[in-house]
TIRO-2110 file (N, C-alpha, C; in Angstrom, 1 decimal):
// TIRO-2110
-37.5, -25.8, 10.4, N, 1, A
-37.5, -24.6, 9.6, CA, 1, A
-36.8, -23.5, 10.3, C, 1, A
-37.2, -23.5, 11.4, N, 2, A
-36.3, -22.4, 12.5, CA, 2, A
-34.9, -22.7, 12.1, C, 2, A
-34.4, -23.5, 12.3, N, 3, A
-33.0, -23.9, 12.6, CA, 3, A
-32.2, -23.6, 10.7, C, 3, A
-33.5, -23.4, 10.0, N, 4, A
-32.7, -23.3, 7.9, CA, 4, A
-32.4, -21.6, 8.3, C, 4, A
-33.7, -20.8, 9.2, N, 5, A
-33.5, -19.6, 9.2, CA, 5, A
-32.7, -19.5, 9.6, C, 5, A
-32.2, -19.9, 10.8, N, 6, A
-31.1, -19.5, 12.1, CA, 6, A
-29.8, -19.7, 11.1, C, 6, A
-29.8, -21.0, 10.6, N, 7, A
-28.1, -20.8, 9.9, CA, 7, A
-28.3, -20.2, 8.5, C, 7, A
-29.0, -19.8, 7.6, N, 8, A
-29.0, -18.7, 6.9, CA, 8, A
-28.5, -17.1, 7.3, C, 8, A
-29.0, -17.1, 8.1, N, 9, A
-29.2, -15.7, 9.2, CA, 9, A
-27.8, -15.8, 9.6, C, 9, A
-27.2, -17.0, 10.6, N, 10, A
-25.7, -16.6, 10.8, CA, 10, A
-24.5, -16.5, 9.6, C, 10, A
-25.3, -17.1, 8.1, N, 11, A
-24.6, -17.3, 7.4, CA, 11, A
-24.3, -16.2, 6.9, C, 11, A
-25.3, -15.7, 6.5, N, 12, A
-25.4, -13.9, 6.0, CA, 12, A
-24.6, -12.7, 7.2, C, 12, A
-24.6, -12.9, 8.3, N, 13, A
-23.9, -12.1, 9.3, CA, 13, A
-22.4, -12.4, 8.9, C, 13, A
-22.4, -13.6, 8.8, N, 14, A
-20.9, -13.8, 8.8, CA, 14, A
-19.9, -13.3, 7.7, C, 14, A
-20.9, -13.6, 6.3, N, 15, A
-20.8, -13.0, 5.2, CA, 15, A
-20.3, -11.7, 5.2, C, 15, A
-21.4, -10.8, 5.1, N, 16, A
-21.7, -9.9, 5.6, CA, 16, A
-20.4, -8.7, 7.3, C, 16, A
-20.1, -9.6, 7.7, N, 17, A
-19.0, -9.0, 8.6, CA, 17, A
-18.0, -9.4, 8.1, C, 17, A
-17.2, -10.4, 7.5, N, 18, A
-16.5, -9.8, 6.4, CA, 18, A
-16.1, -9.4, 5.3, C, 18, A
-17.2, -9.1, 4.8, N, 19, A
-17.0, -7.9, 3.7, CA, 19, A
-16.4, -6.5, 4.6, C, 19, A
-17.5, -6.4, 5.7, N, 20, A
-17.1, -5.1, 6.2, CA, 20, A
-15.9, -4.7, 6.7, C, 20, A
-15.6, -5.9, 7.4, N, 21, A
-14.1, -5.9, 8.0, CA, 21, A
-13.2, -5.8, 7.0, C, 21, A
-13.3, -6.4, 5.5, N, 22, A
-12.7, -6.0, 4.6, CA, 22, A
-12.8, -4.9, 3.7, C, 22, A
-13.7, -3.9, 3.9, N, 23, A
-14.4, -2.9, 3.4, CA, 23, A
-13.0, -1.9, 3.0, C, 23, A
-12.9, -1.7, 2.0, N, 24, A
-11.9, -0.5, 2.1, CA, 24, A
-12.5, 1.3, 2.5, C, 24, A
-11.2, 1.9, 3.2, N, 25, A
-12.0, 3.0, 3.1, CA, 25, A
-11.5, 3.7, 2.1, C, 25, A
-11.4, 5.1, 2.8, N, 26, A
-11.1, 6.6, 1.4, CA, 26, A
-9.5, 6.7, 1.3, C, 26, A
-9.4, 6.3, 0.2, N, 27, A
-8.2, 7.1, 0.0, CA, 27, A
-8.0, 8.8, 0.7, C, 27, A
-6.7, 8.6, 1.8, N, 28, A
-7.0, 10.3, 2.2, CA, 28, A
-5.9, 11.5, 1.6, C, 28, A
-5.9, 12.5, 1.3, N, 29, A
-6.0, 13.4, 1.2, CA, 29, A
-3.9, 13.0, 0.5, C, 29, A
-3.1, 12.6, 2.1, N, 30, A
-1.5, 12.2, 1.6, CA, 30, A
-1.5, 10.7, 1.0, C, 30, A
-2.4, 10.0, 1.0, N, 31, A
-2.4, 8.9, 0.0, CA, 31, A
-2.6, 9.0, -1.6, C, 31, A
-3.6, 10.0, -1.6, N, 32, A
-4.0, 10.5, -3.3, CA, 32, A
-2.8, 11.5, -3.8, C, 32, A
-1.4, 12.0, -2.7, N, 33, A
-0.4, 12.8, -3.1, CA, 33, A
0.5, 11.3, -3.9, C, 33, A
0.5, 10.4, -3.1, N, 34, A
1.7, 9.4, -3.5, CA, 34, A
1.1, 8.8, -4.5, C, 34, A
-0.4, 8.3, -4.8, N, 35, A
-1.1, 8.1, -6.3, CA, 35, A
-0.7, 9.1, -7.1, C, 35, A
-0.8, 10.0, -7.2, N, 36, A
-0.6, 11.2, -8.2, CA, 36, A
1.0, 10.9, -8.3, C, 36, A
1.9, 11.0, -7.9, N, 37, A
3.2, 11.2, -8.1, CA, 37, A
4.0, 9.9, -8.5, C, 37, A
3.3, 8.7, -8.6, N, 38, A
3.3, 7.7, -9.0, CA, 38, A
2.1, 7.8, -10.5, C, 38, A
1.8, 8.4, -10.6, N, 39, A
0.8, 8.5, -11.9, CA, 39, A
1.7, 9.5, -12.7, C, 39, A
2.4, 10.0, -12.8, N, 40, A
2.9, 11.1, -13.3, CA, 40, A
4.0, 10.4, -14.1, C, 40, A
4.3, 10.9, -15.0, N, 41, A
5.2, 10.7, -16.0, CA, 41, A
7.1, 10.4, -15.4, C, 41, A
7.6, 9.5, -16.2, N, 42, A
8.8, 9.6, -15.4, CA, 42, A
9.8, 9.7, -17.1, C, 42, A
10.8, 10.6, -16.2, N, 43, A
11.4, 11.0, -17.2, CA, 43, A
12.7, 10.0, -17.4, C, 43, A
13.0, 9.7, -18.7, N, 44, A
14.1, 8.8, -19.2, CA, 44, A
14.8, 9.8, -20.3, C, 44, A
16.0, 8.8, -20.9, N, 45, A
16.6, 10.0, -21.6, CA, 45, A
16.8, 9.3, -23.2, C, 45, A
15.2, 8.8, -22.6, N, 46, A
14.9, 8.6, -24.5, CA, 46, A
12.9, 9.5, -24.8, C, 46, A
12.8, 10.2, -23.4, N, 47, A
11.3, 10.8, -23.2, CA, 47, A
10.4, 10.7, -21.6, C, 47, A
9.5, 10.0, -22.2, N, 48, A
9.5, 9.8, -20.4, CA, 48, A
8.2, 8.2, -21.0, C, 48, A
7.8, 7.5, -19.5, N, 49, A
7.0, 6.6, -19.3, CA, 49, A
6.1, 7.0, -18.1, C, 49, A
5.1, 5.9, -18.6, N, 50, A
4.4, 6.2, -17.1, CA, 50, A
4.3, 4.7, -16.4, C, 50, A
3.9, 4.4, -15.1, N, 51, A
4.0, 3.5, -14.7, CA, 51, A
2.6, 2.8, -15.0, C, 51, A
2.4, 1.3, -15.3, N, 52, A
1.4, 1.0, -15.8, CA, 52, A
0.1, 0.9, -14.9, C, 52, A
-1.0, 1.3, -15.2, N, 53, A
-2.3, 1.5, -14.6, CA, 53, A
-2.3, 0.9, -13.3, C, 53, A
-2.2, -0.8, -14.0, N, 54, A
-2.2, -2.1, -13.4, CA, 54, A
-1.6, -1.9, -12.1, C, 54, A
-0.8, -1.4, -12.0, N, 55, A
0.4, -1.0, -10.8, CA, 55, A
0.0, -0.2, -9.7, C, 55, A
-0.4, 1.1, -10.6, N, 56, A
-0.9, 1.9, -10.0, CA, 56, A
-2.2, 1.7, -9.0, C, 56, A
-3.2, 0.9, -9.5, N, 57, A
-4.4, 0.5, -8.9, CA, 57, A
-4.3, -0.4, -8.2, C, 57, A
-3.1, -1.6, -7.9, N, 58, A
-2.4, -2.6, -6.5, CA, 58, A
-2.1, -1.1, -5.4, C, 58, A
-1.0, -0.1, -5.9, N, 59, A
-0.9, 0.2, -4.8, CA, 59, A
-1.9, 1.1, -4.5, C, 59, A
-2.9, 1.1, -4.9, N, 60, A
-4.3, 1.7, -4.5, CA, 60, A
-4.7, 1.0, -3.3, C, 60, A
-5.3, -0.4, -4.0, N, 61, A
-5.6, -1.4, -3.2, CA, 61, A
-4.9, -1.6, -2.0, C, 61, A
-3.4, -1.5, -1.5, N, 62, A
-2.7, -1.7, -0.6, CA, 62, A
-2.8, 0.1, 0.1, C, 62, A
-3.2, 1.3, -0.2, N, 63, A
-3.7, 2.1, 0.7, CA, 63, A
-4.5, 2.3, 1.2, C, 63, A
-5.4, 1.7, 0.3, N, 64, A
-6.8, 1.3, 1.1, CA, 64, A
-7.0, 0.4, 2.1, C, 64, A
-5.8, -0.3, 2.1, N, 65, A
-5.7, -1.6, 3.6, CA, 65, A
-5.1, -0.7, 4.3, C, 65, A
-4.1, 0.0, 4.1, N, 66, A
-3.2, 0.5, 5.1, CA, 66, A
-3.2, 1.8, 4.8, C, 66, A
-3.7, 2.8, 6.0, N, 67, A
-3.5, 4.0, 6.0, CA, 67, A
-2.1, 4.8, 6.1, C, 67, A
-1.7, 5.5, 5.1, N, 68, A
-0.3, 6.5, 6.1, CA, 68, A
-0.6, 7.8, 6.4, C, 68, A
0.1, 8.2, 7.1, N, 69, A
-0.3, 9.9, 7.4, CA, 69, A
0.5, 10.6, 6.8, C, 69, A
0.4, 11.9, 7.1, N, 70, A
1.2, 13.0, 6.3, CA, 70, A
2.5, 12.9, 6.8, C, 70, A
3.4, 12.6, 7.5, N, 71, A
4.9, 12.3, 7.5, CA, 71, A
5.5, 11.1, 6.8, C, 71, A
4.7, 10.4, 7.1, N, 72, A
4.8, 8.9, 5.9, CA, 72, A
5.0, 9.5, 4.6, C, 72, A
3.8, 10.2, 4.0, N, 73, A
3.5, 10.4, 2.7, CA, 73, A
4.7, 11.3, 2.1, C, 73, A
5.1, 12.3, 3.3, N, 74, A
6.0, 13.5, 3.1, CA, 74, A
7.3, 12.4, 2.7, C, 74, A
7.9, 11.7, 3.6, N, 75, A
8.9, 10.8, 3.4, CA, 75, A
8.9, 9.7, 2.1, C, 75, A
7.9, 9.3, 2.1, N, 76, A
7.7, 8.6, 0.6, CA, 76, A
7.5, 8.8, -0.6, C, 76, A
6.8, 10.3, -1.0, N, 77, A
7.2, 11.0, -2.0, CA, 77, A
8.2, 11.6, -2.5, C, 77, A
9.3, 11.8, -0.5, N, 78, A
10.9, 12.5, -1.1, CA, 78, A
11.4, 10.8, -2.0, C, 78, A
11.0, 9.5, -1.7, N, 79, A
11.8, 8.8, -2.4, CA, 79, A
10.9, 8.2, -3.5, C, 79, A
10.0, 8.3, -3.9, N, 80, A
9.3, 8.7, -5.3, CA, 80, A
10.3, 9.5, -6.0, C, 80, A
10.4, 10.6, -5.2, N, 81, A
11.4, 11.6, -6.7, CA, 81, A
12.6, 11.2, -6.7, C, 81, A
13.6, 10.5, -5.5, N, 82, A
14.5, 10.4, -5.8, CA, 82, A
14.9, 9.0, -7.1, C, 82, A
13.9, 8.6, -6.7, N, 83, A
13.8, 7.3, -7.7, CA, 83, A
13.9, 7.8, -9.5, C, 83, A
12.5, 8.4, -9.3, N, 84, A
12.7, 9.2, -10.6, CA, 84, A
13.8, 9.8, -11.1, C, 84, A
14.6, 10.6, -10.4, N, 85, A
15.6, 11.6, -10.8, CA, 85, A
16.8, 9.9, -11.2, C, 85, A
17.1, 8.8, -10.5, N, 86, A
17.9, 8.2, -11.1, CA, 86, A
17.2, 7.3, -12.5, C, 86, A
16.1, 7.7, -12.7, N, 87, A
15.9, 6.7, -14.0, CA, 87, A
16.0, 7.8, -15.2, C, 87, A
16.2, 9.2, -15.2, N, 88, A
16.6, 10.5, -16.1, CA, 88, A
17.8, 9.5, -16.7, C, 88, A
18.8, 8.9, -16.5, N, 89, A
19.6, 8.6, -17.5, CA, 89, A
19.5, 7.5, -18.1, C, 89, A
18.4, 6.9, -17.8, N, 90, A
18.2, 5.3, -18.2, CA, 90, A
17.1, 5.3, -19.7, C, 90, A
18.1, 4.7, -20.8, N, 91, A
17.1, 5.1, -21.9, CA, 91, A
16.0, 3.6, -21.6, C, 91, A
14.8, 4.3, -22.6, N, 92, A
13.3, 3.6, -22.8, CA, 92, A
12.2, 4.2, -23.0, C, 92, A
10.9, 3.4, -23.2, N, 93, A
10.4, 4.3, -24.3, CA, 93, A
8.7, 3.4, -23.5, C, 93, A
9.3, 2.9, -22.9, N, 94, A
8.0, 2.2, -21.5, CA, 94, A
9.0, 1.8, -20.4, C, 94, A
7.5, 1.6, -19.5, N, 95, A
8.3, 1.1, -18.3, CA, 95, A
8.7, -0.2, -18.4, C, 95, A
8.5, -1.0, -18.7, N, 96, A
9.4, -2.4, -18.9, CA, 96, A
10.9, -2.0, -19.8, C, 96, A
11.2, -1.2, -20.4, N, 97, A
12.3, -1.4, -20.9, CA, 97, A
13.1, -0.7, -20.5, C, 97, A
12.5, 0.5, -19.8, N, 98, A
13.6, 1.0, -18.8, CA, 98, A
14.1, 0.3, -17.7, C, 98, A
13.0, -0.6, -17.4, N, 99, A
13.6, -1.9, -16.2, CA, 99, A
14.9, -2.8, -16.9, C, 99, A
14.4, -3.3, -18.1, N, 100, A
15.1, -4.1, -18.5, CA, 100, A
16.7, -3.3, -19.3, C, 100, A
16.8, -1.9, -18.8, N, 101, A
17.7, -1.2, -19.5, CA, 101, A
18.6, -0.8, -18.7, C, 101, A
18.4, -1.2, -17.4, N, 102, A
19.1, -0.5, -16.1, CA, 102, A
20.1, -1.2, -15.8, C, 102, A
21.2, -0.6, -15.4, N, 103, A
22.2, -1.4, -14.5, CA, 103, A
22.1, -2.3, -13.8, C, 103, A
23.5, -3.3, -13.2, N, 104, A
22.5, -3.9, -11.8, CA, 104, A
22.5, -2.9, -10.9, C, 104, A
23.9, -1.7, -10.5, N, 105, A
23.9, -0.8, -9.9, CA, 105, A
22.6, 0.1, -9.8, C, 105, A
22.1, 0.5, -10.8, N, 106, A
21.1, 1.7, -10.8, CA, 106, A
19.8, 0.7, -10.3, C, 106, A
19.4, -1.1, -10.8, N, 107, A
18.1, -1.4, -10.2, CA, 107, A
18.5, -1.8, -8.7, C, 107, A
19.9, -1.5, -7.9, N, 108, A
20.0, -2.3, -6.8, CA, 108, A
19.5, -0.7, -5.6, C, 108, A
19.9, 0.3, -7.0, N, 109, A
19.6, 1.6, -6.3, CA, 109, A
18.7, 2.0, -5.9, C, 109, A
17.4, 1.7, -7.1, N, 110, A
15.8, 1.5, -7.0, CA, 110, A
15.7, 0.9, -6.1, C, 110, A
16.1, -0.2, -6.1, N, 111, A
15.1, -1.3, -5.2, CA, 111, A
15.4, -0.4, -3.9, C, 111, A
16.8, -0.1, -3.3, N, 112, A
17.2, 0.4, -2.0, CA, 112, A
16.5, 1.2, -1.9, C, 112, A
15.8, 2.2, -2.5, N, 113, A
14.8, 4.1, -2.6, CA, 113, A
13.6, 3.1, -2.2, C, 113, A
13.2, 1.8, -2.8, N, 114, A
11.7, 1.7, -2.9, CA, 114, A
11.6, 0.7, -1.8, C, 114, A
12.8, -0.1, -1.2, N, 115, A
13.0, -0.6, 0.3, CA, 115, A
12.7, 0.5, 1.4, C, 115, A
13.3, 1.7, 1.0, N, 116, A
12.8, 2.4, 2.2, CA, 116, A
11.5, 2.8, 2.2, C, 116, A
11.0, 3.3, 1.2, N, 117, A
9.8, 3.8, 1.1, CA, 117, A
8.9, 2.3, 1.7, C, 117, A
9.1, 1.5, 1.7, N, 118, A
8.1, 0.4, 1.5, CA, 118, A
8.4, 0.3, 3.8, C, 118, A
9.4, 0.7, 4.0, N, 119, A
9.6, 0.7, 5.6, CA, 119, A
9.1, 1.8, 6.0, C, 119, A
8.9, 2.7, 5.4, N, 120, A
8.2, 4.0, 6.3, CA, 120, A
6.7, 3.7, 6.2, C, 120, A
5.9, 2.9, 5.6, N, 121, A
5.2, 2.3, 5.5, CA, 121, A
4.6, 1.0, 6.2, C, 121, A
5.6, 0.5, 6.9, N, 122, A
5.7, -0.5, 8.1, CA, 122, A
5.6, -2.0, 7.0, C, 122, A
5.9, -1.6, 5.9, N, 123, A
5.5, -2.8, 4.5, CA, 123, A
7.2, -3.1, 4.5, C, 123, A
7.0, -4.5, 3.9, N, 124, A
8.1, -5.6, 3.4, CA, 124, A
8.9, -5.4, 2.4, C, 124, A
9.4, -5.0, 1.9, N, 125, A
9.2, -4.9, -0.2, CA, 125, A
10.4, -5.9, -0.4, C, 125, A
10.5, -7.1, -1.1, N, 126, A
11.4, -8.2, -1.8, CA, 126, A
11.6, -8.0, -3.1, C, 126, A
12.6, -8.3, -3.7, N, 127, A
13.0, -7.8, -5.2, CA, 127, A
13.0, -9.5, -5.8, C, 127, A
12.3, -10.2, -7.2, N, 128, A
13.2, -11.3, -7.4, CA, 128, A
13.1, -11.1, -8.9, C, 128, A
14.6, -11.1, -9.3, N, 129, A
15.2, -10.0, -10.7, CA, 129, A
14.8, -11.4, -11.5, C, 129, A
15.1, -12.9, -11.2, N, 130, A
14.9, -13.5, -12.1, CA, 130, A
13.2, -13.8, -12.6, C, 130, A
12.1, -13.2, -11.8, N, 131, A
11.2, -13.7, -12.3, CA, 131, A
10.8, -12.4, -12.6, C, 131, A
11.3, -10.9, -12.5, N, 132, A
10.9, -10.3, -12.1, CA, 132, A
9.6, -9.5, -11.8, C, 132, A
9.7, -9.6, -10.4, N, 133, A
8.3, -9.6, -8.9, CA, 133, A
9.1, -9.2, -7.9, C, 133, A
8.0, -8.0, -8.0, N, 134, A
8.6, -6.6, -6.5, CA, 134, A
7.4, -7.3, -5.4, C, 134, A
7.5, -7.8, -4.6, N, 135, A
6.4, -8.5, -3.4, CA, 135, A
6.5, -7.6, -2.2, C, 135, A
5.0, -6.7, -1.7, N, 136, A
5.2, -5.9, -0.4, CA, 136, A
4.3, -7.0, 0.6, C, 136, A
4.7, -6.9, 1.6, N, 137, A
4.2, -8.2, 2.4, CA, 137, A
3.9, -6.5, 3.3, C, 137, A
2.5, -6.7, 4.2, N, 138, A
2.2, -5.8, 5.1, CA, 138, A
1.5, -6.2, 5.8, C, 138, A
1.9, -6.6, 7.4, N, 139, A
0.7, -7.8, 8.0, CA, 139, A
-0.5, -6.7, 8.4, C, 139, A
-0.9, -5.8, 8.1, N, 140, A
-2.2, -5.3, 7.8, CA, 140, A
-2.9, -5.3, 6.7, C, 140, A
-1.8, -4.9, 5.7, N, 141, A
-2.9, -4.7, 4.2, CA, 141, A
-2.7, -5.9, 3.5, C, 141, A
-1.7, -7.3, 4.0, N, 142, A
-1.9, -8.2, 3.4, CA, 142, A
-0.5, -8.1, 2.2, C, 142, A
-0.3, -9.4, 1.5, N, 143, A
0.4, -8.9, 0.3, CA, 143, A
0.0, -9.0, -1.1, C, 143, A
0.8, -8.4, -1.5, N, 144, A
0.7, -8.0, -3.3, CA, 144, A
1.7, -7.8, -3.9, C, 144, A
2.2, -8.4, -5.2, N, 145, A
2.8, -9.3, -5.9, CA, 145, A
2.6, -8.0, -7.6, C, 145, A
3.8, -7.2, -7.6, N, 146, A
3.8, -6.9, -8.7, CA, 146, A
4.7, -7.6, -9.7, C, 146, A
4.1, -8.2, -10.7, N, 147, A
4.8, -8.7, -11.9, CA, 147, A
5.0, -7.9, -13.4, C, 147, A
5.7, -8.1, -13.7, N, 148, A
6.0, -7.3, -15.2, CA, 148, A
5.2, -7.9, -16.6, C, 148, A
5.2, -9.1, -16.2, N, 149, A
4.0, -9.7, -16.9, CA, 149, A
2.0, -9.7, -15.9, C, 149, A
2.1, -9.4, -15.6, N, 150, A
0.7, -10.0, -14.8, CA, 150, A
0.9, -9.1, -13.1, C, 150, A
-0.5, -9.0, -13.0, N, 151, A
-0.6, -8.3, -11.3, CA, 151, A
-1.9, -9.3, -11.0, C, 151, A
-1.0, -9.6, -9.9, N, 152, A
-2.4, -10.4, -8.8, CA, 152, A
-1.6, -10.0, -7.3, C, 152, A
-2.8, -10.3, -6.9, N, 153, A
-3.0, -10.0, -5.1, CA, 153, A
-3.4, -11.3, -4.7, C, 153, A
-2.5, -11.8, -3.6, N, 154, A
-2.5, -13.5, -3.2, CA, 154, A
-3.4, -12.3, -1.8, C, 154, A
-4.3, -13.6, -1.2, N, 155, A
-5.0, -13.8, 0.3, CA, 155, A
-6.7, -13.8, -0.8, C, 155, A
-7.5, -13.3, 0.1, N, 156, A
-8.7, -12.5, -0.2, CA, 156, A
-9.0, -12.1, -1.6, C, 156, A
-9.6, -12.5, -2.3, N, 157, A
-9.5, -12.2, -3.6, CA, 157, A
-11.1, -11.5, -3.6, C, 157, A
-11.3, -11.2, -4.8, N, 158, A
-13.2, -10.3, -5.5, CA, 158, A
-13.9, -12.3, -5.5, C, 158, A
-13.1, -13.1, -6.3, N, 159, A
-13.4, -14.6, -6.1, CA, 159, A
-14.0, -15.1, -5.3, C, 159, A
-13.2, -15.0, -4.0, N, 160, A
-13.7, -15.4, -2.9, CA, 160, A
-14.9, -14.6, -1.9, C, 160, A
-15.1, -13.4, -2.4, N, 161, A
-16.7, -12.4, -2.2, CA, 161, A
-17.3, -13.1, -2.4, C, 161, A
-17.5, -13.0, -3.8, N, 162, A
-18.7, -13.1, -4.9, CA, 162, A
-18.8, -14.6, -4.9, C, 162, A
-18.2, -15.3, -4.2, N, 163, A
-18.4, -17.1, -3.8, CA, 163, A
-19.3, -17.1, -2.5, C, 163, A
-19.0, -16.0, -1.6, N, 164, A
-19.4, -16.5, -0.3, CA, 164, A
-21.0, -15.7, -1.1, C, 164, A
-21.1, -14.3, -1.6, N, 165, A
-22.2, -13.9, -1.5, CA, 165, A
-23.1, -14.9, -2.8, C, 165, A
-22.6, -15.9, -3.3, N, 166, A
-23.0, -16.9, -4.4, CA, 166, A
-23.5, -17.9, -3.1, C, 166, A
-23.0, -18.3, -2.4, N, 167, A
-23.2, -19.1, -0.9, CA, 167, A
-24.3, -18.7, -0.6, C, 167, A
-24.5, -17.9, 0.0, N, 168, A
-26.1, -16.8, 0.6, CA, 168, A
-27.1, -17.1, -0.6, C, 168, A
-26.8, -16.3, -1.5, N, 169, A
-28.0, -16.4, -2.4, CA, 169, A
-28.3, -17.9, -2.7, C, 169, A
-27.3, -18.7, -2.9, N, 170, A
-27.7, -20.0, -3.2, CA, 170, A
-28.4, -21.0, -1.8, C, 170, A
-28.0, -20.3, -0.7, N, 171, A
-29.1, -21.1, 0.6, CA, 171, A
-30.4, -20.0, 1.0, C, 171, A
-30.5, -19.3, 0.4, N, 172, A
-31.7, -18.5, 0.5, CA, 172, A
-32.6, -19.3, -0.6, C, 172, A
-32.0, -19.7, -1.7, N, 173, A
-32.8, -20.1, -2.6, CA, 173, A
-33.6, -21.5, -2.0, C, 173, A
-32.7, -22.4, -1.6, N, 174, A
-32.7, -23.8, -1.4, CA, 174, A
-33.7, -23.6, -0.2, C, 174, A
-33.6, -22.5, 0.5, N, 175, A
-34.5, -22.2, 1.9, CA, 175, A
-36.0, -21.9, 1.6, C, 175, A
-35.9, -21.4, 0.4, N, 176, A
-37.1, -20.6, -0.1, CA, 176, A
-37.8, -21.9, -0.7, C, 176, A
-37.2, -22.9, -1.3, N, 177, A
-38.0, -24.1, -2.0, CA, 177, A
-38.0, -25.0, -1.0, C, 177, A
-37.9, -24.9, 0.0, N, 178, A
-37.7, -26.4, 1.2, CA, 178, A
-39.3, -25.0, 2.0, C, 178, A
-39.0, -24.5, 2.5, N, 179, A
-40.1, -23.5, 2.9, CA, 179, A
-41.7, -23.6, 1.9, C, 179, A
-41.3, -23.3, 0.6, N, 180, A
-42.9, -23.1, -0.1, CA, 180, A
-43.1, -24.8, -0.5, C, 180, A
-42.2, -25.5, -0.4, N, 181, A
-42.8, -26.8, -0.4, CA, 181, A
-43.6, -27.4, 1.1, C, 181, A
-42.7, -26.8, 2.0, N, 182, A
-43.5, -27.4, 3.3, CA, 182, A
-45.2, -26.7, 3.1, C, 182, A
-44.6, -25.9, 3.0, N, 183, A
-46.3, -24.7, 2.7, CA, 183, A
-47.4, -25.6, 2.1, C, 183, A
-46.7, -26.1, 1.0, N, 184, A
-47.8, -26.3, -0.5, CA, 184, A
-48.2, -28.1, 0.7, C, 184, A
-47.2, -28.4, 1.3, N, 185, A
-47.4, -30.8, 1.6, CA, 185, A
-48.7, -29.9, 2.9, C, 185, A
-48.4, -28.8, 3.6, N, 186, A
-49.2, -28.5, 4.9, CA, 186, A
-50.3, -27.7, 4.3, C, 186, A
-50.3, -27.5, 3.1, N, 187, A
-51.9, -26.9, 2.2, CA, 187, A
-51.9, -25.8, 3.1, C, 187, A
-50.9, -24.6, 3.2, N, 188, A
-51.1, -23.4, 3.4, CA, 188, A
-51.1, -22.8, 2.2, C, 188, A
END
């Protein structure tokens, strides 16, 4: 019975340490500047779009791995706007069609604004036009995979939590019936 507790017990630490290790923290103060400025409307020269939620809440997820500071933030917001200022002449009426409305010049232009931003960052960023998937590889925050159809984050998933903390609860349980059975055969 010692030895169900003992590896229960290291099971749950183990658990348990990484979650924490994977714990996000706070979004800080120049991270919620580049959320915001990325939330904000972009102007086209058929109105404006916004960028979609879905998007917006990956590169949440990826500041919450990786912190930047205020020089980062100052440098990646100047190419936030410059990005923006080149999609003013690109007609559309969402963000996918302004993608799919652009030059190759003007998307080779993006990609080049959002390569550097993705280096001040100490992040990867890969362009592939034919599936099109913007991929930031960051050996800290891990990578994530924006698609135009679909957003997923490859490593670490909510899946693989809620499996390990499904693991715990499920050998607590099996512990708990191996336990009140010994009780009940020892007539305690």
């Amino acid at each position: 019975m010692k030895k169900i507790i003992a590896t229960i017990t290291i099971v749950m630490l183990v658990v348990l340490s990484v979650l924490s290790a994977s714990a996000a923290t706070q979004i800080n103060t120049d991270e919620q500047k580049v959320l915001d400025a990325l939330s904000g409307s972009i102007t086209t020269s058929d109105g404006s779009v916004t960028i979609p939620d879905s998007y917006i809440n990956q590169v949440k997820q990826y500041l919450l791995a990786k912190e930047i500071d205020a020089t980062e933030a100052t440098t990646i917001l100047a190419k936030i706007n410059e990005a923006k200022t080149v999609t003013k002449t690109v007609p559309g009426t969402s963000f996918t069609k302004v993608y799919d409305n652009m030059t190759s010049a003007t998307k080779n232009n993006v990609i080049g604004i959002a390569q550097d931003a993705a280096d001040v960052a100490g992040a990867t960023l890969t362009v592939n036009a034919t599936a099109k998937t913007v991929t930031i590889a960051d050996s800290e925050a891990g990578t994530f995979v924006f698609d135009l159809n679909a957003i997923k984050k490859t490593g670490v998933s909510g899946n693989a939590v809620m499996a390990g903390i499904a693991s715990v609860l499920l050998l607590g349980a099996v512990s708990y019936v191996i336990f009140a059975s010994r009780k009940i055969a020892l007539g305690k």
